[in-house]
C-alpha positions as CSV (number, residue, x, y, z in Angstrom):
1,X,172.3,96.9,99.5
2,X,168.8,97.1,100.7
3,X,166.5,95.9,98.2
4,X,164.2,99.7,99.0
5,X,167.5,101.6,98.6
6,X,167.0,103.4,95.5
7,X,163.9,105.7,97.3
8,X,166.4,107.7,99.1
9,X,164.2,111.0,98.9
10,X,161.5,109.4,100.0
11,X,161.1,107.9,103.6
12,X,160.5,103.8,103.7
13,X,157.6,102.6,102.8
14,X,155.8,98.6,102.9
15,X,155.3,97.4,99.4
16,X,151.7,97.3,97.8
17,X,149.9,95.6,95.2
18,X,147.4,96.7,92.4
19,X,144.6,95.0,90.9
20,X,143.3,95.9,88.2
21,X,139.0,95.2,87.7
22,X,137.6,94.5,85.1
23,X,134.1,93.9,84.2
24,X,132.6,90.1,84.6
25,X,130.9,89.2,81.4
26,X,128.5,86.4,80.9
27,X,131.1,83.6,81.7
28,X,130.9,83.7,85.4
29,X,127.5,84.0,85.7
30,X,126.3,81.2,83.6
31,X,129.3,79.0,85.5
32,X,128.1,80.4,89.1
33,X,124.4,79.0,87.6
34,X,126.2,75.6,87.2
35,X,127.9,75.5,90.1
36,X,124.6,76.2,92.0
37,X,122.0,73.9,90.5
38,X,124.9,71.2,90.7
39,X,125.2,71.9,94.3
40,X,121.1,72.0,94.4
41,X,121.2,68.7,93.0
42,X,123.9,67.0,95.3
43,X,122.0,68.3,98.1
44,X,118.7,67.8,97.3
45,X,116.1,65.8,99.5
46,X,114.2,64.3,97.0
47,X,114.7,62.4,94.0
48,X,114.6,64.1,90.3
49,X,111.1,61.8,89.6
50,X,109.9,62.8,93.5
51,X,111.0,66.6,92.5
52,X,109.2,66.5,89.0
53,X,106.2,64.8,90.9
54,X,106.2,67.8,92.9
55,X,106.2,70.1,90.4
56,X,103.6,68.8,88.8
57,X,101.5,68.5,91.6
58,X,102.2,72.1,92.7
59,X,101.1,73.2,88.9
60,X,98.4,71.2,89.4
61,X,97.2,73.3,92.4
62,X,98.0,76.8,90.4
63,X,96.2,75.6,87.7
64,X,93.0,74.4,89.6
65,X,93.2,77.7,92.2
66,X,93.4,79.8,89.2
67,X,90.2,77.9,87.2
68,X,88.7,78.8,90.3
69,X,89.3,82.3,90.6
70,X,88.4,82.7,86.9
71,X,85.3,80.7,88.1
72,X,84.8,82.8,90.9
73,X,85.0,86.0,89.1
74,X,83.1,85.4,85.5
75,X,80.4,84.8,88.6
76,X,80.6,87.9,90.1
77,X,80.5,89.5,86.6
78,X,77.2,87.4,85.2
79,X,75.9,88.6,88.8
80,X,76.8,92.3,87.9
81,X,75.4,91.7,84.8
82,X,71.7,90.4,85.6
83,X,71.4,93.3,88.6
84,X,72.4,96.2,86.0
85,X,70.2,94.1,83.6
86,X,67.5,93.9,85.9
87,X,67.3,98.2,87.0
88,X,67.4,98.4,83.5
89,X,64.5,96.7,82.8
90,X,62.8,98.2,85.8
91,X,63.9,102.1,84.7
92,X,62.1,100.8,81.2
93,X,59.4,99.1,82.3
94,X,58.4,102.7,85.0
95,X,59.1,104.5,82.2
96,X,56.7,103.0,80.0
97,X,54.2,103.2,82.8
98,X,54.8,107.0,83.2
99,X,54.0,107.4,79.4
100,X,51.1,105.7,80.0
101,X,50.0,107.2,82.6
102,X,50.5,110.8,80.4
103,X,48.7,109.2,77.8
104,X,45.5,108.1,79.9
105,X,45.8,112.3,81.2
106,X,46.1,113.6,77.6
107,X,42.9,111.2,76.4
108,X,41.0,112.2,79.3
109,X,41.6,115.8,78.8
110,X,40.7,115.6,75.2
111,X,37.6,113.5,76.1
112,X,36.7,116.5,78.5
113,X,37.6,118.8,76.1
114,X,35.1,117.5,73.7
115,X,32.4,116.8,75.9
116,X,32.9,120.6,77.3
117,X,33.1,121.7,73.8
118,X,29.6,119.6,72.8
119,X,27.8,120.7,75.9
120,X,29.2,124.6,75.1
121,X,27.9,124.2,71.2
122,X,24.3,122.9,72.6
123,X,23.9,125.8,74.8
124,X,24.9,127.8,71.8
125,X,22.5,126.4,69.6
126,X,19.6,126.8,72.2
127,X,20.4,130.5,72.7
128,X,20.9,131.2,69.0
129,X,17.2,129.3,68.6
130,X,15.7,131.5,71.7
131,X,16.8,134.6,70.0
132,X,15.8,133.4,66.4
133,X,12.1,132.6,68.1
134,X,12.4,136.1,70.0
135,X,13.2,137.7,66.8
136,X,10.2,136.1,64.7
137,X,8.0,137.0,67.5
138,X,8.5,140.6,67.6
C-alpha cells in the first residue's frame, strides 16, 4: 500500500511542510548584539588600550571642534551685539541732535517773537504819544 493511498478523491500530490512564525522577542536581539561585538573584537585591528586610545583621542577632537564652534559663534553674536549696539546709539545720539536742533528753532522764534513784539509796543507807544501831543495841541 502506498503510503499517499488514502487521498483517493484527490489526484497525487508532493508532501509540504508548515512553519509556523512567531514573533522574535528581545532574546535574539541582545544574542545577535553578542555575537557581533564578539566577532568585532576577534577581528579587530587594534588592541582594546590602542581602541580606547582612539576613542579618546577622537572625543578629544569633538570636544575641542565643538569649543570652537561655540567660540566661533558667541563671536559672531558679541559682534551682532556691538553693531545693533552701535545704530542704536547713533539713532539716539541724531535723535537728540534733531531735538536740539527744534529747540535752538523754537528759542529763536520766541526771541523774534519778542523782539517783534518790543519793537511793535514802541511804535505803539510813539503813536499813542503823537496823538496824545496832537490832542493837547488842538
Amino acid at each position: 500500500m502506498d503510503e499517499y493511498e488514502w487521498y483517493d478523491d484527490e489526484p497525487y500530490t508532493e508532501p509540504y511542510v508548515i512553519v509556523e512564525r512567531r514573533e522574535a522577542g528581545v532574546g535574539p536581539l541582545i544574542l545577535g548584539l553578542a555575537l557581533g561585538a564578539g566577532v568585532a573584537l576577534l577581528l579587530a585591528p587594534q588592541s582594546g588600550e590602542e581602541t580606547r586610545r582612539s576613542i579618546a583621542r577622537r572625543a578629544r577632537r569633538a570636544q575641542e571642534a565643538a569649543q570652537e564652534l561655540v567660540g566661533d559663534m558667541s563671536g559672531v553674536v558679541a559682534d551682532k551685539f556691538h553693531d545693533v549696539r552701535d545704530r542704536v546709539e547713533d539713532t539716539i545720539e541724531a535723535t537728540l541732535d534733531a531735538v536740539d536742533a527744534k529747540k535752538r528753532q523754537v528759542a529763536n522764534a520766541f526771541d523774534a517773537g519778542r523782539a517783534a513784539a518790543r519793537q511793535s509796543r514802541g511804535e505803539l507807544e510813539s503813536r499813542i504819544a503823537e496823538k496824545k501831543a496832537a490832542y493837547k495841541d488842538a
